[in-house]
C-alpha positions as CSV (number, residue, x, y, z in Angstrom):
1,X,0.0,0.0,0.0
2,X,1.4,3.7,-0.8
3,X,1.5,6.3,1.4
4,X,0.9,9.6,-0.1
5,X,2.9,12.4,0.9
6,X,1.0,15.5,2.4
7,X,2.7,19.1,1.5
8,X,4.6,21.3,3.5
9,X,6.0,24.2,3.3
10,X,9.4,23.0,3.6
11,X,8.7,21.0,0.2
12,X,9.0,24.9,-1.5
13,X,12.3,25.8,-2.4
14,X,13.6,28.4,0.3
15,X,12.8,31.4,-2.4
16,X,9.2,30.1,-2.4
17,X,8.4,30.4,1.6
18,X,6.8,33.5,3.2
19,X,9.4,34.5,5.8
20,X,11.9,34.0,3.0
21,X,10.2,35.8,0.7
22,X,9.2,38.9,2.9
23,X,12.9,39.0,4.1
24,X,13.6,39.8,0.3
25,X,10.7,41.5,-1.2
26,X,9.1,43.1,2.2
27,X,5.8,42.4,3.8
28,X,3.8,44.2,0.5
29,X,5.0,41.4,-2.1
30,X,3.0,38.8,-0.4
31,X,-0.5,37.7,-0.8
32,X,-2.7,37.9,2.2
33,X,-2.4,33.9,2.4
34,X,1.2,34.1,2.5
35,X,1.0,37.3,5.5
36,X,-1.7,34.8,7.5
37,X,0.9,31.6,7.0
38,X,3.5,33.9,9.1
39,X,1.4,34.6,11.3
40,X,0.1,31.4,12.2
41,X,3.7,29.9,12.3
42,X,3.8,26.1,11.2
43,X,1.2,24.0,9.8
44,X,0.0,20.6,11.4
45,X,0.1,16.8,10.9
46,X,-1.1,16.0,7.1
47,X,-1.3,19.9,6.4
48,X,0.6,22.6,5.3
49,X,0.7,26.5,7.0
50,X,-0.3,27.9,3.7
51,X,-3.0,25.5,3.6
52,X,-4.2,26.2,6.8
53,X,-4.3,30.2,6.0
54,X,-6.5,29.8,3.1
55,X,-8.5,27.7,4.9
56,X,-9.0,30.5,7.6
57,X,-9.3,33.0,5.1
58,X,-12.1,31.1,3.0
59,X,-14.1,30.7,6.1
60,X,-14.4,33.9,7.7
61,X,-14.8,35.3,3.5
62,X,-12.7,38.2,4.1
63,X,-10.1,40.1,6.2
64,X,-12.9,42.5,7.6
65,X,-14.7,39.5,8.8
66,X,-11.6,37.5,10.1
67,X,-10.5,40.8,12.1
68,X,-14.2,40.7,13.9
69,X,-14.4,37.1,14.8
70,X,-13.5,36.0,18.6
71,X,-10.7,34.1,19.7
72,X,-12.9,30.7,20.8
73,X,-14.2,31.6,16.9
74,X,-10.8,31.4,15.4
75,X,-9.5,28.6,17.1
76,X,-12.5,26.1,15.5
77,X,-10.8,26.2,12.5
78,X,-8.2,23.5,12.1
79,X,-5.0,23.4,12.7
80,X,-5.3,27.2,14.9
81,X,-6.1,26.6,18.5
82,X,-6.3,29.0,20.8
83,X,-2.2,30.4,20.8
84,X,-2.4,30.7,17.0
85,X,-6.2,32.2,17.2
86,X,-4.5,34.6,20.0
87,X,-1.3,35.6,17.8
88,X,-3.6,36.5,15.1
89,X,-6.3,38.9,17.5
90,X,-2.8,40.8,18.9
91,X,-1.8,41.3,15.4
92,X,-5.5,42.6,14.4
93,X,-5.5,44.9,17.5
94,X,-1.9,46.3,16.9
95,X,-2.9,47.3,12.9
96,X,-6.2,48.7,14.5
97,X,-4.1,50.8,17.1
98,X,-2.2,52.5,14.1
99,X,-5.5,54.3,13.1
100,X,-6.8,55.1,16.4
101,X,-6.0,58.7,18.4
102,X,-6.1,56.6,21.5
103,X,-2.8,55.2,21.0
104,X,-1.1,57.6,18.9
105,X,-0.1,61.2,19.8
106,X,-2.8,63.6,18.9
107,X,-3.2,67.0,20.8
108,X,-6.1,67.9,18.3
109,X,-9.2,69.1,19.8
110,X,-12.2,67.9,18.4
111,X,-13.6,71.1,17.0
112,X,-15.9,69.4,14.5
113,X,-18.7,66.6,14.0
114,X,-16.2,65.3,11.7
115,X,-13.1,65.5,14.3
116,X,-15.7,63.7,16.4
117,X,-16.2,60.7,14.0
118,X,-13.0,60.3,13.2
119,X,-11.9,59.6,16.9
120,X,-13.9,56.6,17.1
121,X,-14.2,55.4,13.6
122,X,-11.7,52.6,13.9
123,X,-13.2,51.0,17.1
124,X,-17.2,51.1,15.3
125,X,-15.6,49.8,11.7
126,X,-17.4,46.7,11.1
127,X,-19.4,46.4,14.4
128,X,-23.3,44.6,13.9
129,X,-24.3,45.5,17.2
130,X,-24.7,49.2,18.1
131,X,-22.6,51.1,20.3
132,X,-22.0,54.4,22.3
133,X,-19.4,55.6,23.0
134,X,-19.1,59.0,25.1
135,X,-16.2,61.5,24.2
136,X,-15.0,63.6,27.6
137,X,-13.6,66.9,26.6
138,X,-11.3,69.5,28.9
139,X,-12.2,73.3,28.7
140,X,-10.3,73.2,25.3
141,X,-11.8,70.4,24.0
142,X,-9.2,68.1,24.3
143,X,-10.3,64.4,24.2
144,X,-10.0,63.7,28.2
145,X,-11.1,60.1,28.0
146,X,-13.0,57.7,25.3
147,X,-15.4,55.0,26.6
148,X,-17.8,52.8,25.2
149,X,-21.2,53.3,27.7
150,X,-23.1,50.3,26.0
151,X,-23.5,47.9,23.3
152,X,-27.0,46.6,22.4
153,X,-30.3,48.3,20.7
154,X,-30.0,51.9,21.6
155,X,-32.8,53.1,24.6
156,X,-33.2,54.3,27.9
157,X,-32.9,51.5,29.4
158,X,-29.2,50.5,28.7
159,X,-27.8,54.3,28.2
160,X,-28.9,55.3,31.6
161,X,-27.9,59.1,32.1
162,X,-26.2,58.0,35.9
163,X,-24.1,55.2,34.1
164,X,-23.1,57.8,31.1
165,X,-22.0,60.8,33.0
166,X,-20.6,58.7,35.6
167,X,-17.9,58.5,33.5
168,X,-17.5,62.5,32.5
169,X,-17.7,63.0,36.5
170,X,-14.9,61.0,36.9
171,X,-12.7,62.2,34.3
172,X,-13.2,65.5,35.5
173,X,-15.5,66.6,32.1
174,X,-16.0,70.0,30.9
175,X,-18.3,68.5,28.3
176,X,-19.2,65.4,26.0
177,X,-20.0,64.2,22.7
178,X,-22.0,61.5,22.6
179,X,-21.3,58.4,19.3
180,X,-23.4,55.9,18.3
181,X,-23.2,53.6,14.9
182,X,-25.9,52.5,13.3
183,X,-24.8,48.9,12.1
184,X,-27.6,49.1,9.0
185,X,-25.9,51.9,7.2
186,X,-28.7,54.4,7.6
187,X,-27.8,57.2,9.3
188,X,-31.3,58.9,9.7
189,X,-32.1,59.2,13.6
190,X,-34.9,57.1,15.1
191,X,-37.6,58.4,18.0
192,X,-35.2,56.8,20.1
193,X,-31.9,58.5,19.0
194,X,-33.8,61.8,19.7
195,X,-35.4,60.9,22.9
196,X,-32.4,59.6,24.2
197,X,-30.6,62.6,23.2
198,X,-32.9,65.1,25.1
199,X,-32.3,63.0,28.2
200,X,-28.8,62.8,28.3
201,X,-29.1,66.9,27.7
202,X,-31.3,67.6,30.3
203,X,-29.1,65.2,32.8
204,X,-26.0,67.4,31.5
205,X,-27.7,70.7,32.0
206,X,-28.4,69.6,35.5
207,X,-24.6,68.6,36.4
208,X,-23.3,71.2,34.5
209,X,-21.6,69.1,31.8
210,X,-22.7,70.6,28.3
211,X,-23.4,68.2,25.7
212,X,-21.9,69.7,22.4
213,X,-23.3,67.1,20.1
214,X,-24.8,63.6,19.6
215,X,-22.9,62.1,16.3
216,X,-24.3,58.6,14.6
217,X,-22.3,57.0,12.3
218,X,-21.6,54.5,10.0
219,X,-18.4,52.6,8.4
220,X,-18.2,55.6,6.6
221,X,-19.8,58.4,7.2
222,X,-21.7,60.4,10.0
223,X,-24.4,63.0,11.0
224,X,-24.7,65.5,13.8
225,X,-27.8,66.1,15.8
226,X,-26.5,69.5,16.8
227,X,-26.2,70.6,13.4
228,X,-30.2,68.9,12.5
229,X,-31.0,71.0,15.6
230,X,-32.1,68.2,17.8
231,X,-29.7,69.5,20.8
């Protein structure tokens, strides 16, 4: 009986493999496949590295998708577990990072809806759930601190106004913006948005922390409330 031999990646020659080849042409001469191989290390019994990347790749359908899906999601796939599936989340996070003012130097203040959207673009790319996020700004509008307040259907009964300016009490507020994204695309606010809004204003008015604006956004765009005059 004849055994058939599986492929590895030690069966290219050493011009053929990834790290070899990134070490000679850099990072942007290799396919995504190629990229995924390095990061995922080795392949397994009966399977090669670059096998296992496309597999990983054809399941989650695209890079967007593959960035979104969970560590215990990741490490279904064959031949990943949950070290590989953890290599590959760091190295998701760090390219995020790049884009976002959070971890990069940026003494900007948000003077603008735009500015506003911009801040938390990165961490709502992509998202299917909604989210809000509450922008904390000094007397110069400096971004004092950048936290998400709630994920879930947007109402009154998971943005609470206490739980919301809990957080501008603490980090000493001199005002807030308020983000949520609207994971359908449409932009246009509901009752809800509106209701909401009013609250949180009246709340603000009565602790004395301003809200400049409410901004709702999608992947790639935004809208202001101020600016529709619902503040």
């Amino acid at each position: 009986m004849s055994i058939e031999k599986t492929f590895t990646i030690h069966d290219l020659p050493c011009s053929e493999r990834p790290r070899e080849r990134m070490q000679k042409y850099g990072a942007e001469a290799l396919s995504t496949t190629e990229l995924m191989a390095i990061l995922i290390g080795s392949g397994t019994h009966g399977e090669s590295v670059l096998l296992t990347a496309q597999k990983l790749l054809s399941h989650f359908g695209n890079l967007n998708n593959l960035s979104q899906a969970s560590i215990q999601e990741l490490a279904t796939i064959k031949g990943i577990g949950i070290a590989r599936a953890t290599t590959i989340k760091a190295a998701f996070e760090l390219s995020r990072r790049i884009e976002d003012p959070d971890y990069c130097k940026n003494d900007t203040a948000i003077q603008s809806p735009e500015q506003a959207f911009k801040s938390v673009q990165e961490k709502l790319k992509g998202k299917k759930k909604e989210y809000f996020y509450i922008l904390c700004l000094d007397t110069r509008n400096h971004v004092r601190s950048k936290k998400q307040v709630s994920m879930g259907n947007l109402d009154s009964s998971i943005v609470h106004p206490r739980e919301v300016f809990k957080e501008a009490i603490s980090s000493l507020a001199s005002s807030v913006i308020f983000v949520h994204n609207h994971p359908s695309g449409d932009l246009e606010p509901s009752p809800e948005d509106i209701h909401l809004t009013r609250r949180l204003v009246e709340a603000g008015q009565l602790l004395g922390i301003p809200v400049l604006d409410h901004i709702i956004v999608n992947d790639k765009s935004y809208i202001s409330l101020k600016a529709r005059d619902l503040i």
